[in-house]
C-alpha positions in Angstrom: -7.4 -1.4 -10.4 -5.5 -2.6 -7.5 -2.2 -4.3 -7.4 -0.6 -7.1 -6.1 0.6 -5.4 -3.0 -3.0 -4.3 -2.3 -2.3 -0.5 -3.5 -3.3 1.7 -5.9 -1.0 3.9 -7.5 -1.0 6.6 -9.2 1.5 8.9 -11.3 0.4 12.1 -11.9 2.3 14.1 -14.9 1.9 17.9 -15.4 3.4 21.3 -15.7 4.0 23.7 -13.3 1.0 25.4 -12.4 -1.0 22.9 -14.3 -2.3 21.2 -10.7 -1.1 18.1 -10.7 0.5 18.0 -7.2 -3.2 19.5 -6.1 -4.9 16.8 -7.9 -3.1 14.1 -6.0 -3.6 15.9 -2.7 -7.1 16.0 -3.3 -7.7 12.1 -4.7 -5.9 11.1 -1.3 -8.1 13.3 0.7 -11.2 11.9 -0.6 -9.8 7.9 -0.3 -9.0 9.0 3.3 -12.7 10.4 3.6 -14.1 7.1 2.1 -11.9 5.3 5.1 -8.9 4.0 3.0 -5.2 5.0 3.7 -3.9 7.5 1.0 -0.6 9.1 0.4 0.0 12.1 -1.7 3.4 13.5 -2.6 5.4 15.3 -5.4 8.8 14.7 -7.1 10.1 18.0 -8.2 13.0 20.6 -7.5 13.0 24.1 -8.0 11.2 24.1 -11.6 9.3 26.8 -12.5 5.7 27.2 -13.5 5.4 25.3 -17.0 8.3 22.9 -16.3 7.3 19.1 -15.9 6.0 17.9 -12.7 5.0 14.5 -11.6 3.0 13.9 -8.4 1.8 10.3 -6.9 -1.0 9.2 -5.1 -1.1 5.4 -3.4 -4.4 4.6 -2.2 -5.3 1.0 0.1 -8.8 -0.1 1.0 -7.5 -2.3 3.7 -4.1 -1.8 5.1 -1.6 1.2 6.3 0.7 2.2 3.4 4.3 2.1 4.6 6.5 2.3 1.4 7.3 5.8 1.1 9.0 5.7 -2.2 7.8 7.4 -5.6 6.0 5.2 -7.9 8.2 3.6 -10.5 5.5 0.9 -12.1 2.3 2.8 -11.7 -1.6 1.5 -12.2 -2.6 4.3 -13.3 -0.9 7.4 -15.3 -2.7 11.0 -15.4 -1.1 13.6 -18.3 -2.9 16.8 -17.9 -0.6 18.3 -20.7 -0.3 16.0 -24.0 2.6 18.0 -25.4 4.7 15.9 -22.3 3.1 12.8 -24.3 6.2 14.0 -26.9 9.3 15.1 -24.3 8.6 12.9 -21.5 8.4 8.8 -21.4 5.1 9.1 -19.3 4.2 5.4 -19.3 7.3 4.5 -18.3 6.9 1.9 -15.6 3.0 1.6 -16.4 2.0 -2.2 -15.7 0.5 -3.9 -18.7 -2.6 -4.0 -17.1 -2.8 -0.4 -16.3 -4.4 2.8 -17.6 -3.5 5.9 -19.3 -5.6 9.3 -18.7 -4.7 12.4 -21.3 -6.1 15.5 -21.7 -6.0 15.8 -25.7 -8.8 16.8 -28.0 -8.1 14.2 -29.8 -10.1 10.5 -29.9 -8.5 7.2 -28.0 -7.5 5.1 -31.2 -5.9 8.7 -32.9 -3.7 8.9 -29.4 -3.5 4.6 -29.2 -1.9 5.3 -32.6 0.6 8.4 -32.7 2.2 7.3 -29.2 1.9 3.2 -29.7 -0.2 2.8 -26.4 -0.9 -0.7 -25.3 -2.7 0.1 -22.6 -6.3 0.8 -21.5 -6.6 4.4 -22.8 -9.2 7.2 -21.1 -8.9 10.8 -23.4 -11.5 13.8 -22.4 -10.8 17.4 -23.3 -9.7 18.8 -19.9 -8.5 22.1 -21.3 -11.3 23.4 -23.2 -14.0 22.0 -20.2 -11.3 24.2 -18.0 -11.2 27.1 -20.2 -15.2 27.0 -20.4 -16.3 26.4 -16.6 -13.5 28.1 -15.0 -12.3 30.9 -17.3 -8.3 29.4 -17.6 -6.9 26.2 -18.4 -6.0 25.1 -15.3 -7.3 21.0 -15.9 -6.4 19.8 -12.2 -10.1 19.6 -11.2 -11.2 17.8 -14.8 -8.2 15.3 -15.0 -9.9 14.2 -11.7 -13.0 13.5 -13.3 -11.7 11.6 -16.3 -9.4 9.5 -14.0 -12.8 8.8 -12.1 -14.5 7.9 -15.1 -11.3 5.6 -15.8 -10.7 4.2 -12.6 -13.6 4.7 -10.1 -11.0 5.0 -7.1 -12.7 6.9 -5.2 -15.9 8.2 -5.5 -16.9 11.5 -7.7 -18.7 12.3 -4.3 -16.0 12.1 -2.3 -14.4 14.7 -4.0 -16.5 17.5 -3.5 -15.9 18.5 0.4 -12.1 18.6 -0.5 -12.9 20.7 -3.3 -14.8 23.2 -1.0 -11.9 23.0 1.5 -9.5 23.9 -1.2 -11.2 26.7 -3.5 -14.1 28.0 -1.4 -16.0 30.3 -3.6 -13.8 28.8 -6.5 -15.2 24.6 -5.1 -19.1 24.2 -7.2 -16.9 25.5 -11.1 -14.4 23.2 -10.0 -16.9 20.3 -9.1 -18.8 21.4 -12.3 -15.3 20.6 -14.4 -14.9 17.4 -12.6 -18.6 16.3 -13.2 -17.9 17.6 -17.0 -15.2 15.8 -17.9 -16.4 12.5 -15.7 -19.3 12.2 -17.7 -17.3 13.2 -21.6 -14.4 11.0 -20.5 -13.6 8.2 -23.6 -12.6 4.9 -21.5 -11.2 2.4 -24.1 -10.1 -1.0 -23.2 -6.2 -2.3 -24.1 -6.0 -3.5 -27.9 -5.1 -6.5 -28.2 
């Protein structure tokens, strides 16, 4: 999932306090382990927790990463809330050969239907694997896996010394979640 200019990008859509600046940090820590260039930023003011946030990650196997700018036409598009699916254009942008990763309980074709996606389509129920593993709904950690699952950008391997680094005694639930979800991720390809 790489595009023209040799980068992968990825838009990251959330709430406040959902994780989704976190999860970006931590995809681009793990490209930069594997020996790729990453960048991680966000794009927000001063929302507050629960307000929409969008984060980016640009990842190169091969070459320094010099554009700086947020990512209008991403490759890849993570939701970790589907109630933004209704309130915010998230694909906006998307190439037509990109991919959209929700966190819904509900199955590809029901999503691929009630929000006329035409794109490749990954769904896994971040939320309730959050709400079981970790004890709150924070999906940061399972939205990685399912973009994993989605995307293989890095990989799931990768992720687990940044998880340490970032939630210490917290890191082996977390790495549970992301395991979880990478393996009950639903990857369907664009309809045609």
């Amino acid at each position: 999932m790489v595009n023209t200019d040799g980068f992968t990008e990825i838009r990251w859509h959330g709430r406040g306090g959902q994780g989704a600046v976190t999860s970006a940090e931590l995809v681009a820590q793990a490209a930069i382990n594997e020996g790729k260039y990453a960048q991680a930023f966000p794009a927000f003011g001063a929302e507050r927790r629960g307000a929409p946030v969008v984060a980016f990650v640009r990842i190169s196997s091969n070459q320094p990463i010099r554009v700086r700018a947020e990512i209008a036409e991403p490759d890849v598009v993570v939701v970790l809330d589907p109630g933004l699916l209704r309130i915010v254009d998230v694909t906006s942008g998307l190439k037509a050969t990109g991919m959209l990763v929700v966190n819904t309980k509900k199955p590809p074709e029901q999503i691929r239907q009630e929000f006329n996606v035409n794109w490749s389509l990954a769904t896994v129920d971040a939320t309730k694997i959050a709400e079981e593993l970790l004890g709150v709904p924070i999906v940061n950690t399972s939205m990685i896996g399912a973009l994993l699952k989605a995307t293989e950008v890095v990989k799931l391997e990768s992720l687990f010394e940044p998880l340490r680094q970032r939630f210490g005694r917290l890191a082996e639930r977390n790495i549970e979640a992301m395991k979880r979800a990478h393996e009950e991720t639903l990857v369907r390809s664009k309809s045609n």
